[in-house]
C-alpha positions, -999 to 999 in steps of 0.1 A, spaced: 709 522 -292 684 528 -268 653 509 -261 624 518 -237 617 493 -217 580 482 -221 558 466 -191 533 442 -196 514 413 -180 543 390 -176 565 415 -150 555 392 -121 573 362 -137 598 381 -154 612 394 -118 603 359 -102 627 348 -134 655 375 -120 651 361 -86 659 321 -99 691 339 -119 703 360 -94 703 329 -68 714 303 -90 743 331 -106 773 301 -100 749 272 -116 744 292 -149 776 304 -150 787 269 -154 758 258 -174 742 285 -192 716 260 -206 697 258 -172 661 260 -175 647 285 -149 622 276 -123 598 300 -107 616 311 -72 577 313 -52 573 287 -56 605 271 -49 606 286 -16 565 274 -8 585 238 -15 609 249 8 587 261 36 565 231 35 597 212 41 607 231 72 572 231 86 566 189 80 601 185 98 591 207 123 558 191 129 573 157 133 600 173 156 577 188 178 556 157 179 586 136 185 598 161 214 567 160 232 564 120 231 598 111 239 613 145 255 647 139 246 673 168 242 686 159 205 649 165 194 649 194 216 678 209 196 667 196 165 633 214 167 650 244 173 672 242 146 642 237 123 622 264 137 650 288 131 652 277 101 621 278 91 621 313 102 651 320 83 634 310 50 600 324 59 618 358 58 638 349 28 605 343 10 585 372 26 617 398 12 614 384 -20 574 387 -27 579 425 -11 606 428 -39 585 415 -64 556 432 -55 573 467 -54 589 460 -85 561 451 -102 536 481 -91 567 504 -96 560 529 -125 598 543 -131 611 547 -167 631 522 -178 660 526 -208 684 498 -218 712 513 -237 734 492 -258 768 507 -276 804 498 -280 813 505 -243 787 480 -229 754 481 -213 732 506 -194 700 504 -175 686 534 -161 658 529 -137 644 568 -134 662 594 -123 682 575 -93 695 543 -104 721 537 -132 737 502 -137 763 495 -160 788 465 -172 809 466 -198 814 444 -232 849 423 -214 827 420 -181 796 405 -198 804 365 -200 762 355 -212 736 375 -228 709 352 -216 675 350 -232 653 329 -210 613 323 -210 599 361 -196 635 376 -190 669 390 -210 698 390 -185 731 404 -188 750 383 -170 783 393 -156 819 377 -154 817 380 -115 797 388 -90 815 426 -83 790 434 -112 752 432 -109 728 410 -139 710 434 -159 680 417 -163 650 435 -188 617 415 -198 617 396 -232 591 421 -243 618 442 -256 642 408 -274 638 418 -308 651 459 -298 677 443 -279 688 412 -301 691 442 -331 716 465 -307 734 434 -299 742 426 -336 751 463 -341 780 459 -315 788 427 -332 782 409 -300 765 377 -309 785 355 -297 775 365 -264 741 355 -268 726 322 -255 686 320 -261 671 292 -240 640 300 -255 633 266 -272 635 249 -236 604 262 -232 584 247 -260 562 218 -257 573 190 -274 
């Protein structure tokens, strides 16, 4: 079966979604039941980190001048470089992907599962490489035995399409919907 994938207003968190699934791939392959966080601002938490111990690195360096705090505020700052660039790649990612207009099909059948992104990308995994089907609060990922194989990840837009194709390849068992972790209450 194939199924166009539709945009709407929830692409920013949907990718923000991919990026918490992609990073935390060993995590939810261990526990599939893991409720997803947004990565932004994980990585704001992250940064704010870095900069307070670099702050009180740099203040401790300039009172005391002693060469562990010397090495120690370079370790931060390097670090905190490290994660400013981490963050800046993924908001470019999710920016791009977001404004990007490409035609998206998911195709579901007995080999496995297909996403064509226009005319130049193709990703595919089959049925024995698929260990989740995981249905989360924005996204649908595919997620894969190993990491040789990358998570086809769609929006939830499109669940009921792909829940329907799924059933048709009598692959059910494969599917773990984390929806409810969502839900107040």
């Amino acid at each position: 079966m194939k199924i166009i994938i539709k945009k709407d207003e929830t692409d920013k968190k949907f990718y923000d979604e991919m990026l918490f699934i992609s990073s935390k791939y060993k995590e939810i392959c261990k526990n599939p039941h893991l409720k997803t966080h947004s990565m932004t601002k994980i990585y704001a938490v992250y940064m704010i980190i870095f900069l307070l111990g670099l702050s009180l690195l740099t203040y401790l360096y300039l009172k005391y001048k002693n060469i562990f705090e010397l090495v120690s505020l370079l370790f931060f700052g390097l670090m905190s470089v490290v994660a400013f660039f981490y963050m800046f790649i993924g908001f470019r990612y999710l920016r791009s992907e977001t404004k990007s207009n490409d035609d998206r099909k998911l195709e579901i059948n007995k080999n496995g599962v297909k996403l064509n992104r226009g005319s130049n990308f193709e990703y595919k995994i089959a049925w024995k490489d698929v260990k989740y089907v995981l249905i989360s609060r924005y996204s649908i990922a595919f997620i894969p035995v190993n990491r040789s194989f990358l998570i086809i990840g769609v929006n939830k837009v499109n669940k009921n399409d792909i829940i329907k194709a799924i059933k048709e390849e009598k692959k059910s068992s494969l599917v773990i919907d984390n929806s409810d972790l969502y839900k107040w209450g």
